[in-house]
Rosetta silent file (secondary structure, phi, psi, omega in degrees, C-alpha in Angstrom):
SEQUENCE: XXXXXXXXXXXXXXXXXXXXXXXXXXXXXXXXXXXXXXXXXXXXXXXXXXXXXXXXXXXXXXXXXXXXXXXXXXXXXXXXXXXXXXXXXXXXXXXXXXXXXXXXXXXXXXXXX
SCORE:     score description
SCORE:     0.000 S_00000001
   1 L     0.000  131.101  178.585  -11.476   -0.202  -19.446 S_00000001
   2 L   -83.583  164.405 -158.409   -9.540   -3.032  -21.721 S_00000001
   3 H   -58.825  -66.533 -166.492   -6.711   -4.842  -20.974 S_00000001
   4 H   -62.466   -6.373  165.617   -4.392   -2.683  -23.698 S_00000001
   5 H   -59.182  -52.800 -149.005   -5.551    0.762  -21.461 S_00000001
   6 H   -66.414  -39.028 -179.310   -4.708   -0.691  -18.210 S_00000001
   7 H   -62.475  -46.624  163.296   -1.106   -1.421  -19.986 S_00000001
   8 H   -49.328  -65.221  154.033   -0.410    1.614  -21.388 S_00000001
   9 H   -20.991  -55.050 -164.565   -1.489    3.437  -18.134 S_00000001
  10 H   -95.428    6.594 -170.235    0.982    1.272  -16.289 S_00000001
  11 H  -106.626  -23.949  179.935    3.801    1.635  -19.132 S_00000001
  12 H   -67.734  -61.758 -164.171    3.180    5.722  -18.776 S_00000001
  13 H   -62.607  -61.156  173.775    3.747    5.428  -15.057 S_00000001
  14 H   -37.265  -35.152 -176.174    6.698    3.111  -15.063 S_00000001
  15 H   -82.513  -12.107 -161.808    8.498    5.649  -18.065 S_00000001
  16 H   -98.206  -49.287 -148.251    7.501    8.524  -15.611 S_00000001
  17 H  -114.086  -46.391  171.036    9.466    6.832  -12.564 S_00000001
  18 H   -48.161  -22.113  165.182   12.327    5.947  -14.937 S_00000001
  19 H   -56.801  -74.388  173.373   12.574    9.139  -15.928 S_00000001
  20 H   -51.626  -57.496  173.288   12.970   10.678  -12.310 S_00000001
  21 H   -25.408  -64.822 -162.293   15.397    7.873  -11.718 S_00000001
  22 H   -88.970   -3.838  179.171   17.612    9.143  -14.255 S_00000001
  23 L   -86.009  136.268  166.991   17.534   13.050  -14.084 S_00000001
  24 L   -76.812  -33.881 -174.823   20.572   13.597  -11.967 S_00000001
  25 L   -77.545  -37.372  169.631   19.431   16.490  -10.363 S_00000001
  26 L   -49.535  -45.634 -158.680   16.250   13.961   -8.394 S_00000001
  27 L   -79.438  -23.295  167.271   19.296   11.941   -6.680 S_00000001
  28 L   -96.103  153.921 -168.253   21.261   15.111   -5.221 S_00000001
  29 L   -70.926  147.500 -173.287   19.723   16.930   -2.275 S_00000001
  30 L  -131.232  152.845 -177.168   18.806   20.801   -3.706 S_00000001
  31 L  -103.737  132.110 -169.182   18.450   23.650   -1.409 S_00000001
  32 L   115.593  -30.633 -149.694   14.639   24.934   -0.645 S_00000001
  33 L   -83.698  116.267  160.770   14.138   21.034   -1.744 S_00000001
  34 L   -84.178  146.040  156.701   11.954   19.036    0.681 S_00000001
  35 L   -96.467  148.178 -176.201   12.873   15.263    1.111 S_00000001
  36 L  -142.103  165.141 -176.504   11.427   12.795    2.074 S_00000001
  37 L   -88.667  160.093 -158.613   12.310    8.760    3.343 S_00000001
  38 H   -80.742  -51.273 -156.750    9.930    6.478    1.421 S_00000001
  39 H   -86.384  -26.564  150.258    7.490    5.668    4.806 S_00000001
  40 H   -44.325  -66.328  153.076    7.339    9.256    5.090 S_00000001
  41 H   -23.797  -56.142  157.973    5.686    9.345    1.937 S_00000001
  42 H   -67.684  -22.882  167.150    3.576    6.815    2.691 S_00000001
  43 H   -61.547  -51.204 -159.893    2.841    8.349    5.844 S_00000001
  44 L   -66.670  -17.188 -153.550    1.508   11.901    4.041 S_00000001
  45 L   -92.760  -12.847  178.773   -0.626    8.878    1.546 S_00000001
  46 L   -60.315  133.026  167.695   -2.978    8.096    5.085 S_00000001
  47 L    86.973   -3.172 -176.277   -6.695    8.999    4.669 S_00000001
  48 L  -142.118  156.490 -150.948   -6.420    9.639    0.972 S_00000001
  49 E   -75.531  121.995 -158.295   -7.010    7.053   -2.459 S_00000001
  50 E  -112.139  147.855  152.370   -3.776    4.708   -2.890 S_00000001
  51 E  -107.781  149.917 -160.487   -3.092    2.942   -6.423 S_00000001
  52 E  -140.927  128.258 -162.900   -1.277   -0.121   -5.339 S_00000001
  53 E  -131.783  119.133 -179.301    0.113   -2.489   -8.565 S_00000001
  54 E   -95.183 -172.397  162.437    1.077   -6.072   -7.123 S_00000001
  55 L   -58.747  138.385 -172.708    3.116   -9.480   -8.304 S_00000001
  56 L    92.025 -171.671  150.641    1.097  -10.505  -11.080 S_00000001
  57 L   -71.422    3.507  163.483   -1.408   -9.457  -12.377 S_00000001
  58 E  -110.337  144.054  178.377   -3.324   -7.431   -9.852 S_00000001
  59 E  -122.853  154.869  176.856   -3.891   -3.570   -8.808 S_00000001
  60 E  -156.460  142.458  179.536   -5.994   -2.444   -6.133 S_00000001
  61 E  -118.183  159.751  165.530   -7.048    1.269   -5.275 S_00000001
  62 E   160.769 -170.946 -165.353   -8.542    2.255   -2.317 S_00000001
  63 E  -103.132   91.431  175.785   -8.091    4.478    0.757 S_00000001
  64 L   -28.530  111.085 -155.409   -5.008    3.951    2.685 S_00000001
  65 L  -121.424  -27.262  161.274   -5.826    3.607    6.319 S_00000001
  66 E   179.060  162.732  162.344   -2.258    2.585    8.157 S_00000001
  67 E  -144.740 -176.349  173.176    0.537    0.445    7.539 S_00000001
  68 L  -132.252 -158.822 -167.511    3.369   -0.671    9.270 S_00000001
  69 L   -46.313  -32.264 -167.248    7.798   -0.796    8.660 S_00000001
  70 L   -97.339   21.093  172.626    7.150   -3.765    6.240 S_00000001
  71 L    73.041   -2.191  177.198    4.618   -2.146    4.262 S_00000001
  72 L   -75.995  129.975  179.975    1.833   -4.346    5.085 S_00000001
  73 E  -108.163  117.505 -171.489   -1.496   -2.326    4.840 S_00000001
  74 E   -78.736  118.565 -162.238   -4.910   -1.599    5.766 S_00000001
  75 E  -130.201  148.485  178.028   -6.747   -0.683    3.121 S_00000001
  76 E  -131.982  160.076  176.977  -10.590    0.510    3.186 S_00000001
  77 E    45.814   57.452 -178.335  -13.303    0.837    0.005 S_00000001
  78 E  -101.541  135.438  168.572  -10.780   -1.207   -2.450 S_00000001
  79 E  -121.108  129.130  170.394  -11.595   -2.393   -5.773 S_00000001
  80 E   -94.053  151.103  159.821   -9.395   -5.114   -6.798 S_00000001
  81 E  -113.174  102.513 -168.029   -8.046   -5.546  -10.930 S_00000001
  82 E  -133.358   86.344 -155.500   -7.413   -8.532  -11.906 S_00000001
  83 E   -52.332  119.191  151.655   -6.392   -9.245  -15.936 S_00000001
  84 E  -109.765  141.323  136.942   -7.757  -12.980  -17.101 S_00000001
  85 L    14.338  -71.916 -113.694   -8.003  -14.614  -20.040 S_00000001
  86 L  -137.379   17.342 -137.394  -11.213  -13.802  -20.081 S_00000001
  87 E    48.726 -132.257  173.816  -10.395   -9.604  -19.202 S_00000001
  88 E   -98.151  129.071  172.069  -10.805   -7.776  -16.179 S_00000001
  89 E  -115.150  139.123 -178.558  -12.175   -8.971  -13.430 S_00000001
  90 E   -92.840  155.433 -177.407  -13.136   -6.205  -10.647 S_00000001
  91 E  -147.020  144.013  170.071  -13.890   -7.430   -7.182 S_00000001
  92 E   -57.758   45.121 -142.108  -15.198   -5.424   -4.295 S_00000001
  93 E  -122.113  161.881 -173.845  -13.983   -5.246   -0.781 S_00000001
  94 E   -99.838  -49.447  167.186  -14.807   -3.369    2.193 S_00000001
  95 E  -160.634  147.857 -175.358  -11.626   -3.282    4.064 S_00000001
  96 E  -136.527  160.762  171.502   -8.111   -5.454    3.774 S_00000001
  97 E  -123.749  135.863 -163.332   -5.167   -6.323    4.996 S_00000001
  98 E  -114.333  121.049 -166.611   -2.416   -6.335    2.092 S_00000001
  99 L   -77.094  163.179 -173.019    0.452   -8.233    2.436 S_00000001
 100 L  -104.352  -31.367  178.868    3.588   -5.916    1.745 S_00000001
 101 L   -85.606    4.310  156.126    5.896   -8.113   -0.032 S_00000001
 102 L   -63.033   -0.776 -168.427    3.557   -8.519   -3.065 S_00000001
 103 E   -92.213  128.764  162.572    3.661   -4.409   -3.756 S_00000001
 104 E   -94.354  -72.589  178.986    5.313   -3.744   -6.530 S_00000001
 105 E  -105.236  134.909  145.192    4.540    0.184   -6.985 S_00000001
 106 E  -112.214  141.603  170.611    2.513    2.904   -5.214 S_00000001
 107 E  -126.940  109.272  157.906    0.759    5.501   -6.844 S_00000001
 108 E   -37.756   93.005  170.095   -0.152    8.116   -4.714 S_00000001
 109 L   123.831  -24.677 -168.674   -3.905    9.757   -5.504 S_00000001
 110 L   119.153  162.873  170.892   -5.210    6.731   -7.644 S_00000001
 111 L  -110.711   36.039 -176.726   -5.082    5.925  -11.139 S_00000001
 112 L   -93.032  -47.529 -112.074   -7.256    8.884  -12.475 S_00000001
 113 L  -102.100    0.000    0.000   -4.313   11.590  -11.422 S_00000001
């Protein structure tokens, strides 16, 4: 995948959560409407493929295995993305621990979905 995908892919997502931001109808409560607190969310994201977009220049996907209040994460089967110079370089990992205040965004499912 080239550099100008991976941007556009993250310029899609970003126009997508600006979007919800600004419909008026996301920020009041609706009735029938579930809600949820953001570590809920992240709770329902255990056990299943996280996209995770850092500080920088790096994303990492992989399978969400616990975290705790400060968002620091366990992560299992992760491929790190990491734009150079020189493009992307992918790296490999078997299981991590991911600091929380580098997360910029989660994307729930991966960056196929």
């Amino acid at each position: 995948m080239c550099i100008r995908d991976r941007y556009q892919r993250r310029v899609r997502v970003f126009q997508y959560i600006s979007r919800q931001a600004m419909d008026s109808t996301a920020v009041l409560p609706q009735p029938g409407v579930s809600q949820f607190w953001p570590l809920e969310l992240i709770d329902k994201c255990i056990g299943s493929k996280i996209w995770i977009i850092m500080k920088g220049d790096k994303e990492l996907v992989g399978i969400l295995r616990g975290f705790d209040d400060y968002v620091n994460m366990v992560l299992e089967d992760v491929t790190e993305y990491e734009v150079t110079p020189e493009g992307v370089k992918t790296t490999k990992l078997d299981q991590i621990l991911l600091n929380g205040n580098n997360i910029c965004l989660l994307v729930p499912g991966g960056p196929d979905v």
